[in-house]
DSSP file (Angstrom, degrees, kcal/mol; ACC not computed):
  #  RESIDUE AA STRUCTURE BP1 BP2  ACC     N-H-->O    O-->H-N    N-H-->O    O-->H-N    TCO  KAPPA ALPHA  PHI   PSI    X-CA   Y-CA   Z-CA
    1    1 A X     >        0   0    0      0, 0.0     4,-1.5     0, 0.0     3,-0.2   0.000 360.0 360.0 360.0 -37.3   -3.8  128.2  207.5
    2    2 A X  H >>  +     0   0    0      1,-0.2     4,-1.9     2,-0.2     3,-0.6   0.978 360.0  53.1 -87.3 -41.9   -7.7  128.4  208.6
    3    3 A X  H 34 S+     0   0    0      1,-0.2    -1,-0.2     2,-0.2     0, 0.0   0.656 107.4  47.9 -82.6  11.6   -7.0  125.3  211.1
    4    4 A X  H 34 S+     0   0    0     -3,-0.2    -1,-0.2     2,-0.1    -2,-0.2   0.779 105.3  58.1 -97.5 -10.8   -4.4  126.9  212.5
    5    5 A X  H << S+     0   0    0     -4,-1.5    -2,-0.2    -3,-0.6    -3,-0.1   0.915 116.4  39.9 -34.9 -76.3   -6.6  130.2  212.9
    6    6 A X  S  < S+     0   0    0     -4,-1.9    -1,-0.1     2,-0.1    -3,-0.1   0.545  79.1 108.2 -69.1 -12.2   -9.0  128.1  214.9
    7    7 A X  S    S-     0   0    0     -5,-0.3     2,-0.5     1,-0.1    -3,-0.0  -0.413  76.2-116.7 -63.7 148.6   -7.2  126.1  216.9
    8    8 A X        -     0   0    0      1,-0.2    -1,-0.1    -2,-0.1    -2,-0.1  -0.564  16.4-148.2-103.2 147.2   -7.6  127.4  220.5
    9    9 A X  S    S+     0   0    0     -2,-0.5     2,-0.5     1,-0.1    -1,-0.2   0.889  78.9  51.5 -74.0 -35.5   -4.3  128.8  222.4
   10   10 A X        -     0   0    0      2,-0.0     2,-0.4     0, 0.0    -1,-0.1  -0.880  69.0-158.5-116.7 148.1   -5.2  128.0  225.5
   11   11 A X        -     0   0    0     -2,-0.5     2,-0.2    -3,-0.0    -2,-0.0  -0.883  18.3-170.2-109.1 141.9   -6.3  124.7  226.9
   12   12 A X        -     0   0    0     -2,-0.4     2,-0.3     2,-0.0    -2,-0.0  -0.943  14.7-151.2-150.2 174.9   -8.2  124.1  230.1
   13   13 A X        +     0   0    0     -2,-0.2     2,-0.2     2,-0.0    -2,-0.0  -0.933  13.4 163.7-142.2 152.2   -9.7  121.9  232.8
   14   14 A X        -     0   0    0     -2,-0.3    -2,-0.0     5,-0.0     5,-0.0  -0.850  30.5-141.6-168.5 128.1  -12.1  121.8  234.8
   15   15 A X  S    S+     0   0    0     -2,-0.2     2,-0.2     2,-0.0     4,-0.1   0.664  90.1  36.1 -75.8  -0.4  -13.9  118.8  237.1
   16   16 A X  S    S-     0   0    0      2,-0.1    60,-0.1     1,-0.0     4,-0.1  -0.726  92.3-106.0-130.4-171.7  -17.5  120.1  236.6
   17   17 A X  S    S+     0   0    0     -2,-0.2     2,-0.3     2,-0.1    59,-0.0   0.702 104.9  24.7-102.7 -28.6  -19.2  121.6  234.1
   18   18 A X  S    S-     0   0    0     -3,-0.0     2,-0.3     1,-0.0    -2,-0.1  -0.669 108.6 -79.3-115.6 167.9  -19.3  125.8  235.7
   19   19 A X  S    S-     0   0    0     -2,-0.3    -2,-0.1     1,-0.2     3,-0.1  -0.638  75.4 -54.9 -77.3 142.4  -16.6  126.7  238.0
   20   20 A X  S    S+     0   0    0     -2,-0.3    -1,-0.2     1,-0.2   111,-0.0   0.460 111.6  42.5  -8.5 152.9  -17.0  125.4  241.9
   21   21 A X  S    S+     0   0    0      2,-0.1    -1,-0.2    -3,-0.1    -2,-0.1   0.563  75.2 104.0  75.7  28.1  -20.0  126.2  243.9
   22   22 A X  S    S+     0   0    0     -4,-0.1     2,-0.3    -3,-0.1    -2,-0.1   0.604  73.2  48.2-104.7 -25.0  -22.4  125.8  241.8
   23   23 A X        +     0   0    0    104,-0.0     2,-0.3    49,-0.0    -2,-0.1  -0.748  53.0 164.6-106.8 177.6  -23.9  122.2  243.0
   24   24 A X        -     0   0    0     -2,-0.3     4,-0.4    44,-0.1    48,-0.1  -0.848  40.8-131.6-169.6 161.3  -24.7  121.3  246.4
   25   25 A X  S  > S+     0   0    0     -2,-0.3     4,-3.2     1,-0.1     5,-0.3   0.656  93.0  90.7 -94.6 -23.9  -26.8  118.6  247.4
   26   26 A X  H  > S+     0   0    0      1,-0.2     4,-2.5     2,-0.2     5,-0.2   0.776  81.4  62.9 -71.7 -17.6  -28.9  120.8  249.8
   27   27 A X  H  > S+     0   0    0      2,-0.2     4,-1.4     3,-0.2     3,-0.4   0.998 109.9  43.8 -41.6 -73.1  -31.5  121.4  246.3
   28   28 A X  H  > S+     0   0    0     -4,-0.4     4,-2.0     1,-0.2    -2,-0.2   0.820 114.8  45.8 -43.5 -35.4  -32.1  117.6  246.7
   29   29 A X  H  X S+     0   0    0     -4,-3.2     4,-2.0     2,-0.2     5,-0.5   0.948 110.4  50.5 -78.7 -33.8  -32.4  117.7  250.2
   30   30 A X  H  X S+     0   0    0     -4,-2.5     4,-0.7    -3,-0.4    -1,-0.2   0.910 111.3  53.1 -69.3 -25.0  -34.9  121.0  250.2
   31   31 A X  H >X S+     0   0    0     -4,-1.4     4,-2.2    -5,-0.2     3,-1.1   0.977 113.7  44.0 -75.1 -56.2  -37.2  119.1  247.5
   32   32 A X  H 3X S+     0   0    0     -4,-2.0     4,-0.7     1,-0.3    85,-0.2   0.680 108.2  51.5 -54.2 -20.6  -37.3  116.0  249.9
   33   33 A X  H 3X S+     0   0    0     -4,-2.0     4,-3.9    -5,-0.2    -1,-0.3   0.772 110.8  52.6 -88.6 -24.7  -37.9  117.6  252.9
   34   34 A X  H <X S+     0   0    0     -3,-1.1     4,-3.2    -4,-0.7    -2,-0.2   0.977 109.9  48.8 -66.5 -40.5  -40.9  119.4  250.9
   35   35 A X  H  X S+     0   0    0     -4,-2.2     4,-2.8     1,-0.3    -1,-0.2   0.839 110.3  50.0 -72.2 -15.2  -42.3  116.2  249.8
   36   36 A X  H  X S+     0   0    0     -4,-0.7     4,-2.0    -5,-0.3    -1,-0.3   0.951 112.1  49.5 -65.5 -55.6  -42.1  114.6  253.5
   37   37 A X  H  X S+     0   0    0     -4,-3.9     4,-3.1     1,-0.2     3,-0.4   0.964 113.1  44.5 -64.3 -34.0  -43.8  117.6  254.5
   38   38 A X  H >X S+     0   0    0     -4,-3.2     4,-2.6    -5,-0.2     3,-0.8   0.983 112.9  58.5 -37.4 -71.6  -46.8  117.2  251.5
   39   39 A X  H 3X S+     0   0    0     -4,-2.8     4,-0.7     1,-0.3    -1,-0.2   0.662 104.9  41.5 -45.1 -30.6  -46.8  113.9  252.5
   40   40 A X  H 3< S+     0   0    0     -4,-2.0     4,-0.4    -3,-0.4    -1,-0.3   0.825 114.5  53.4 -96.8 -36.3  -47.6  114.4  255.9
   41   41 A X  H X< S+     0   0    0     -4,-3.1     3,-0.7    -3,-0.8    -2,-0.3   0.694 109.6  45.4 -74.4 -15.6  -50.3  117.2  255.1
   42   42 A X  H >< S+     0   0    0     -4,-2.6     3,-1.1    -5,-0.2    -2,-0.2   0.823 105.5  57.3 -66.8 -22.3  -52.3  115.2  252.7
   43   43 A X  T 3< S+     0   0    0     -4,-0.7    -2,-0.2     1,-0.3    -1,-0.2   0.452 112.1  47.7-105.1  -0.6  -52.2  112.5  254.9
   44   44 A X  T <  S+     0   0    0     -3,-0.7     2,-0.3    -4,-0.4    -1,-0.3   0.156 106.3  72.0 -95.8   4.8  -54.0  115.3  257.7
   45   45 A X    <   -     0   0    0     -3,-1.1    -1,-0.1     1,-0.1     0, 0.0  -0.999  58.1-172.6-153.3 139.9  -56.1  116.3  255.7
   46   46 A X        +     0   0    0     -2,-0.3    -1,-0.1     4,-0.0    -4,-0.0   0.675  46.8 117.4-111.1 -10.2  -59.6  115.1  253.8
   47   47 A X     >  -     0   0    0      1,-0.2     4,-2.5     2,-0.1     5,-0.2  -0.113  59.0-144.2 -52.4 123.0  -60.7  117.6  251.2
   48   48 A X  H  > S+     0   0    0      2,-0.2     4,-1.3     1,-0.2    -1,-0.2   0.816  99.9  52.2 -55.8 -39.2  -60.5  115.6  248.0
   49   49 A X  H  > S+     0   0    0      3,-0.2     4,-2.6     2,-0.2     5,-0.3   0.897 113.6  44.2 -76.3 -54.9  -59.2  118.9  245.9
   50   50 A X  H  > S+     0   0    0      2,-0.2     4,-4.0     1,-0.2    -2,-0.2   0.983 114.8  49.1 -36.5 -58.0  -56.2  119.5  248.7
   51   51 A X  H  X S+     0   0    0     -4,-2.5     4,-4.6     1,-0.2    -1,-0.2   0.938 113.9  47.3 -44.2 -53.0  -55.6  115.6  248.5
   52   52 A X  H  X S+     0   0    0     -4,-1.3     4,-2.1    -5,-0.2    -1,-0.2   0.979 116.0  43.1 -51.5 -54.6  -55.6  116.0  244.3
   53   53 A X  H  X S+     0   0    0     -4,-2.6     4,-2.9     1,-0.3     5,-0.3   0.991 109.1  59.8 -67.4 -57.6  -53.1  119.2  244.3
   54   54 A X  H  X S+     0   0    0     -4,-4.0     4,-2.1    -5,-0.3    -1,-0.3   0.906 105.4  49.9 -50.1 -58.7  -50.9  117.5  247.0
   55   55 A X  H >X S+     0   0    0     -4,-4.6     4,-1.7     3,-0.2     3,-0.6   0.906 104.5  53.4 -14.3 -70.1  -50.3  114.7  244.6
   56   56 A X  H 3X S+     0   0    0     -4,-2.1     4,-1.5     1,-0.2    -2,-0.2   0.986 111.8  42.9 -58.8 -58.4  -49.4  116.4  241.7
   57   57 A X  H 3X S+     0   0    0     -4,-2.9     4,-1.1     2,-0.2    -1,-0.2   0.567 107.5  61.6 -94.3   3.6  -46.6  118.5  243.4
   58   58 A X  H XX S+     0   0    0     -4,-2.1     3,-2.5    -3,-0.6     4,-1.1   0.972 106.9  49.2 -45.9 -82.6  -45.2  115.5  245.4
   59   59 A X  H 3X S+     0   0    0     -4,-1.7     4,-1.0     1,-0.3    -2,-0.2   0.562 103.2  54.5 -64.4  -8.7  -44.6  114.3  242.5
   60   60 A X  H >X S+     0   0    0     -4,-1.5     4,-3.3     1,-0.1     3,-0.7   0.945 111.6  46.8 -62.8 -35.5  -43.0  117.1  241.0
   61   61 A X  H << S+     0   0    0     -3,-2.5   -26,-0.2    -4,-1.1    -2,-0.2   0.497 103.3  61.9 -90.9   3.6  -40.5  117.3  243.7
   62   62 A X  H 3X S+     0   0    0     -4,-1.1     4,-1.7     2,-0.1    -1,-0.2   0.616 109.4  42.7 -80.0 -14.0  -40.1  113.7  243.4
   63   63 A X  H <X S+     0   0    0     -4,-1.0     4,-2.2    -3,-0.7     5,-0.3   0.808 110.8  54.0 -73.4 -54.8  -38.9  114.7  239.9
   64   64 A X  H  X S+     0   0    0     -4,-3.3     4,-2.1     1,-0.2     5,-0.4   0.966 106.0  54.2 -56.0 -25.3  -36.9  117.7  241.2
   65   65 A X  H >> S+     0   0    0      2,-0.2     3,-2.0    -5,-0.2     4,-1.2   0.995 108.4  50.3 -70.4 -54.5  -35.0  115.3  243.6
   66   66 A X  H >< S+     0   0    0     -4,-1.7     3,-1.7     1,-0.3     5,-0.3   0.878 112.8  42.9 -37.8 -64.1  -34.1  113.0  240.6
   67   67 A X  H 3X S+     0   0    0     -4,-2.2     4,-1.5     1,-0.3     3,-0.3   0.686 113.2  52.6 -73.4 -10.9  -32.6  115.9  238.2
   68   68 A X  H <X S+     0   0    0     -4,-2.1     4,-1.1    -3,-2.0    -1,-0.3   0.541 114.0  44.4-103.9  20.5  -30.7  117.6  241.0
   69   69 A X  H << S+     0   0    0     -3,-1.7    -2,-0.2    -4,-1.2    -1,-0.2   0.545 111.6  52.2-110.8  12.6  -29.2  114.1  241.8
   70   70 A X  H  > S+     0   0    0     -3,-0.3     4,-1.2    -4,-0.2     5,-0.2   0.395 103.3  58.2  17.0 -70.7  -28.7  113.6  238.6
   71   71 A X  H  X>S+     0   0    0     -4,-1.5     4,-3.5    -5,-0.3     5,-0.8   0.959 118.6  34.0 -19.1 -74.3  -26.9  116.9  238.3
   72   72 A X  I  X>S+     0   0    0     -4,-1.1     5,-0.7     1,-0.3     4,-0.6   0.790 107.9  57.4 -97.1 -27.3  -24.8  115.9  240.5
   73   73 A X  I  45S+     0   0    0      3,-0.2     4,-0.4    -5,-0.1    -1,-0.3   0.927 129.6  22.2 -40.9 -75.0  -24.3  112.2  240.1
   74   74 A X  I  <5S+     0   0    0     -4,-1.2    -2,-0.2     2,-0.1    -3,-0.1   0.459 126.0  50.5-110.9 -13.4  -23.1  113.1  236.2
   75   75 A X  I  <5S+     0   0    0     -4,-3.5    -3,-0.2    -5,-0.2    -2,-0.1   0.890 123.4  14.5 -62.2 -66.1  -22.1  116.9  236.6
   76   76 A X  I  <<S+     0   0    0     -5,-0.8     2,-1.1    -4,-0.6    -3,-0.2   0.599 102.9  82.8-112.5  -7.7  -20.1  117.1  239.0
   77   77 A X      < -     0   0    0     -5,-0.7    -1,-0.0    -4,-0.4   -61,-0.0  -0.755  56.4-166.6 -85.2 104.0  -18.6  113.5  240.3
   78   78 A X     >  -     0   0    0     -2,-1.1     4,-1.4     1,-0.1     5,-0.2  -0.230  36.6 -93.5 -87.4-177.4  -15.7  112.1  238.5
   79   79 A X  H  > S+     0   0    0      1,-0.2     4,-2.2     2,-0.2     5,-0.1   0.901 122.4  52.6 -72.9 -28.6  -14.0  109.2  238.1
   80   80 A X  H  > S+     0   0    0      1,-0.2     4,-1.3     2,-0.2    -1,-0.2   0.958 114.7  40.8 -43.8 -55.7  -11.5  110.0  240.7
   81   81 A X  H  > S+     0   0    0      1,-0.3     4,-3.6     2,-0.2     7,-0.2   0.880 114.9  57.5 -78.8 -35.4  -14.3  110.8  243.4
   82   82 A X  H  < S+     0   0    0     -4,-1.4    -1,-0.3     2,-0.2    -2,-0.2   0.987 113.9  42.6 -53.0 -42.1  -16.1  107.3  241.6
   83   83 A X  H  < S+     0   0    0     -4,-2.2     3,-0.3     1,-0.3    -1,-0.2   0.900 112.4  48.6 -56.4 -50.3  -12.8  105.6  242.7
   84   84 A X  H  < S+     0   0    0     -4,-1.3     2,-0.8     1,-0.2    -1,-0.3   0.765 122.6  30.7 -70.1 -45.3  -12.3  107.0  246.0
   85   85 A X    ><  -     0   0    0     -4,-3.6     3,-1.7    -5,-0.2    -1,-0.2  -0.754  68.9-177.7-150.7  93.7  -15.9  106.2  247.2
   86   86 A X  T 3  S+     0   0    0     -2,-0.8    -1,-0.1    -3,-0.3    -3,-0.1   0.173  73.6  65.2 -82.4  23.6  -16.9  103.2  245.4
   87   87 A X  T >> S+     0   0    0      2,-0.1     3,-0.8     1,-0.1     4,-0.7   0.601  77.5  85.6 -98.6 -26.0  -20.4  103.2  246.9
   88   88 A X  H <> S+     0   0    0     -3,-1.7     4,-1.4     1,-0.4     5,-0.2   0.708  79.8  57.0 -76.1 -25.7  -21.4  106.1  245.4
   89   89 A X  H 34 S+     0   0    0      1,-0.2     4,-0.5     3,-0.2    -1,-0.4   0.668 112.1  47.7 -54.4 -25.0  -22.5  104.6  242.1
   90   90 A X  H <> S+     0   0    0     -3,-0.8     4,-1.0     2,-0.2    -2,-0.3   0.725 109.6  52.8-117.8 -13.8  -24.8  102.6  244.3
   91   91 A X  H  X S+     0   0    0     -4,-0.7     4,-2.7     2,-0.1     5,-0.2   0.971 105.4  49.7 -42.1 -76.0  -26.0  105.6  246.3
   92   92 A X  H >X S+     0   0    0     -4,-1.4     3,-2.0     2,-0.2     4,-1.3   0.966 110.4  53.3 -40.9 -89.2  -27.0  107.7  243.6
   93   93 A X  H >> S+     0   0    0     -4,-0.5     4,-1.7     1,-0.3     3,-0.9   0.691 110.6  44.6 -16.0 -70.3  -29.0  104.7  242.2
   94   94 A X  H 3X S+     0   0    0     -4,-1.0     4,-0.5     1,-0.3    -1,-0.3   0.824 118.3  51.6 -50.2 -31.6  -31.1  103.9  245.7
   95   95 A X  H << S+     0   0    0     -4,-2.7     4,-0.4    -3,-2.0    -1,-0.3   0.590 110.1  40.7 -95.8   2.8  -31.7  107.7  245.9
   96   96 A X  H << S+     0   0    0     -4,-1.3    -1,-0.2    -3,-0.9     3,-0.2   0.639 120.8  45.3 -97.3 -30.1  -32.9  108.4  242.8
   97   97 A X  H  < S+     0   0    0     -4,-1.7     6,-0.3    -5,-0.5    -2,-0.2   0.531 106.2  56.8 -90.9  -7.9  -35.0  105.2  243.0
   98   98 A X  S  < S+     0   0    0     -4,-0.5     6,-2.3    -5,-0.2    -1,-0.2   0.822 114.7  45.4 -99.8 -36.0  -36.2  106.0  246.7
   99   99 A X  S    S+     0   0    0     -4,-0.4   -33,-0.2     4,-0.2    -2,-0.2   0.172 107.8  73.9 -96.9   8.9  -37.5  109.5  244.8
  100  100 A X  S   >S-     0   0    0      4,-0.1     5,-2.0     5,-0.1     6,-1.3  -0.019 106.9 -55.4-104.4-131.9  -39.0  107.7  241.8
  101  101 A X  T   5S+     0   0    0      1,-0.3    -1,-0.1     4,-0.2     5,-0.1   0.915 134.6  35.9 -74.1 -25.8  -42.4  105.4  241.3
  102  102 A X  T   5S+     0   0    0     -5,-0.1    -1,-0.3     3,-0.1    -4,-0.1   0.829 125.1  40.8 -94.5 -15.1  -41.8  103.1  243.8
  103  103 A X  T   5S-     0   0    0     -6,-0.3    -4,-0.2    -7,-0.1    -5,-0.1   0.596 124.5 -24.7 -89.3-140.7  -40.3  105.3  246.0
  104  104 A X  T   5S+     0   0    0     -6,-2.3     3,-0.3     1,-0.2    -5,-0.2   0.686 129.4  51.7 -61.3 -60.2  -41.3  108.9  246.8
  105  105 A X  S   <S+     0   0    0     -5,-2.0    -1,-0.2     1,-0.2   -46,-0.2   0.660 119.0  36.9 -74.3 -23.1  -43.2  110.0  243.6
  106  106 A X  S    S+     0   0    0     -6,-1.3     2,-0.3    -5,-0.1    -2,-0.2   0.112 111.9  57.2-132.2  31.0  -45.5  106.8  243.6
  107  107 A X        -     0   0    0     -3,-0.3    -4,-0.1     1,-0.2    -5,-0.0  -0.960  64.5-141.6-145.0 175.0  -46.2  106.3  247.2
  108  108 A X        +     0   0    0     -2,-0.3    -1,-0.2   -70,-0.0     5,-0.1   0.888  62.8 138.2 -86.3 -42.8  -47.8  108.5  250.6
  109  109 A X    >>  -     0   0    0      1,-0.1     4,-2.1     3,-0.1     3,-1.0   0.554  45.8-162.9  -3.9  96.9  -45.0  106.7  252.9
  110  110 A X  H 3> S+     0   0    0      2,-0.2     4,-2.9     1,-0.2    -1,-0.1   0.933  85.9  55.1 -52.4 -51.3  -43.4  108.6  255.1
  111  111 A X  H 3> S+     0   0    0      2,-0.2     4,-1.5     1,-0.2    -1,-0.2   0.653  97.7  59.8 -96.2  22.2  -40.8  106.5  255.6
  112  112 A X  H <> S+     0   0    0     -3,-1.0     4,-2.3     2,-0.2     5,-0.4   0.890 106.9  51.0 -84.2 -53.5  -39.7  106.3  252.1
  113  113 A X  H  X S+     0   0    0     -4,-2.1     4,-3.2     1,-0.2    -2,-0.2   0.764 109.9  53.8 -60.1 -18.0  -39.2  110.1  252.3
  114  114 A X  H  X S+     0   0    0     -4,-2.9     4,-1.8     2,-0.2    -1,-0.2   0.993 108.5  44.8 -17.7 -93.4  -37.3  109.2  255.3
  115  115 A X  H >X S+     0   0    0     -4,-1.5     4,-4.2     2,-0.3     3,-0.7   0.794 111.6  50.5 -23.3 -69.2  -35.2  106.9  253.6
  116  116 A X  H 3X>S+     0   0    0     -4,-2.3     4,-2.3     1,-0.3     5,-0.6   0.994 113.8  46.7 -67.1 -50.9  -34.5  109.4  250.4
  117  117 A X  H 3X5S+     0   0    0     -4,-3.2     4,-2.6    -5,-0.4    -1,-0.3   0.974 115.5  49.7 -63.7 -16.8  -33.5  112.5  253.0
  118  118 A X  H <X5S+     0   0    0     -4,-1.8     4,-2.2    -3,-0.7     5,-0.4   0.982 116.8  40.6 -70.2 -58.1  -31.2  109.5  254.8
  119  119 A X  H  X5S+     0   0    0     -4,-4.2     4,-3.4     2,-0.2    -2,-0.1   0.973 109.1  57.3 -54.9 -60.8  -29.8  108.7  251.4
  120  120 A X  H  X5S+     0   0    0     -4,-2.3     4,-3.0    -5,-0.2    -1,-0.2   0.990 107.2  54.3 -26.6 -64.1  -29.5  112.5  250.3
  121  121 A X  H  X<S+     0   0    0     -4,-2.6     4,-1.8    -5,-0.6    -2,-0.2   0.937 105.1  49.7 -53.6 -39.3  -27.3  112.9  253.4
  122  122 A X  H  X S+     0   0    0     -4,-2.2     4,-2.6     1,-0.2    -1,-0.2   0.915 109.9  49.3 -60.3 -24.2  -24.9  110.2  252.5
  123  123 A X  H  X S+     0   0    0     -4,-3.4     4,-1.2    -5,-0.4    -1,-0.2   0.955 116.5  48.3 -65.2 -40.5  -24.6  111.6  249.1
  124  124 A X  H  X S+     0   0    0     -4,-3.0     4,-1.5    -3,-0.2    -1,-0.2   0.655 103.0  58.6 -26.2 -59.4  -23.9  115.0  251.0
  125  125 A X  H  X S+     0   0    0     -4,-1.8     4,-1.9     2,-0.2     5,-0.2   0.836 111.3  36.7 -28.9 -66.2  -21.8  113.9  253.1
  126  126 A X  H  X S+     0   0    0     -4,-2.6     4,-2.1    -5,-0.1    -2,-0.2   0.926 112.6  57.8 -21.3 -69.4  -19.4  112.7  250.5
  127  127 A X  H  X S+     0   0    0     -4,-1.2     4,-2.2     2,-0.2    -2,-0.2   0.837 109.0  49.6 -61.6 -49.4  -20.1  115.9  248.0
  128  128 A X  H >X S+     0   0    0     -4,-1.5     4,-2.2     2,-0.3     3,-0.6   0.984 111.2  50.7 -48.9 -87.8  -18.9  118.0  251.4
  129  129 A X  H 3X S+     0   0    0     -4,-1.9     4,-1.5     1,-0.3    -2,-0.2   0.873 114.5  47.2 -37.1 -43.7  -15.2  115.4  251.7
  130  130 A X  H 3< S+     0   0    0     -4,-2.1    -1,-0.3     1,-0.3    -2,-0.3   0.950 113.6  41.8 -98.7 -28.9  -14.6  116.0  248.2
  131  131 A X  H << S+     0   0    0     -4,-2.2    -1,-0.3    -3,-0.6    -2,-0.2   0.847 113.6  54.0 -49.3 -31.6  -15.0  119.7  248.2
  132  132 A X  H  <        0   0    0     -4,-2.2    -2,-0.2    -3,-0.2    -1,-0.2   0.738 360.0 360.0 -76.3 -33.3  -13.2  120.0  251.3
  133  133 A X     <        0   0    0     -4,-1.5    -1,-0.2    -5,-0.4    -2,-0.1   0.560 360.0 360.0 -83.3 360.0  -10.2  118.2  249.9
């Protein structure tokens, strides 16, 4: 009697976790584009204290780029989308890794932060086609 009390009436689905519109890739991309720009003012600039601060909060927003690619990499991507655009496992990897130590978070390089907004876009690109469809 009490598990048929709790058993739920309605069953649902749903390919993310919240209903649509709730990721985007443009989060990843506005944290990358900060860290380009950091990058490019520390690298203008000689106060030792600037230099210090500018560090730290690259590398927070080489952290933010991971978790909202991350997000979206295990949130919002399914296996269908996995199926359809079998690269995308192997995106998400280089762009998370382009934002990590060796990358983004552990280096001054401008043209790793290149790289990670070039990578962002492909991922974008994609996230766009399967919204669209």
């Amino acid at each position: 009697m009490l598990a048929r009390l709790l058993r739920p009436r309605t069953t649902v689905s749903a390919h993310c976790d919240l209903p649509c519109g709730v990721y985007d890739p443009a989060q990843a991309r506005i944290e990358a584009e900060s860290i380009k720009a950091i990058i490019e003012k520390y690298q203008a600039n000689d106060d030792p204290v600037f230099r210090a601060r500018a560090l730290i909060i690259k590398e927070e927003r080489s952290q933010l780029v991971k978790h909202h690619l991350w997000v979206l990499w295990t949130d919002y991507f399914k296996p269908p989308h996995f199926e359809k655009y079998p690269q995308l496992h192997q995106l998400f990897n280089e762009a998370t890794k382009l934002a990590g130590a060796a990358g983004t978070k552990g280096t001054l390089d401008v043209a790793k932060a290149d790289e990670l907004l070039a990578k962002i876009d492909e991922i974008a690109k994609i996230f766009w086609e399967t919204k669209n469809a």
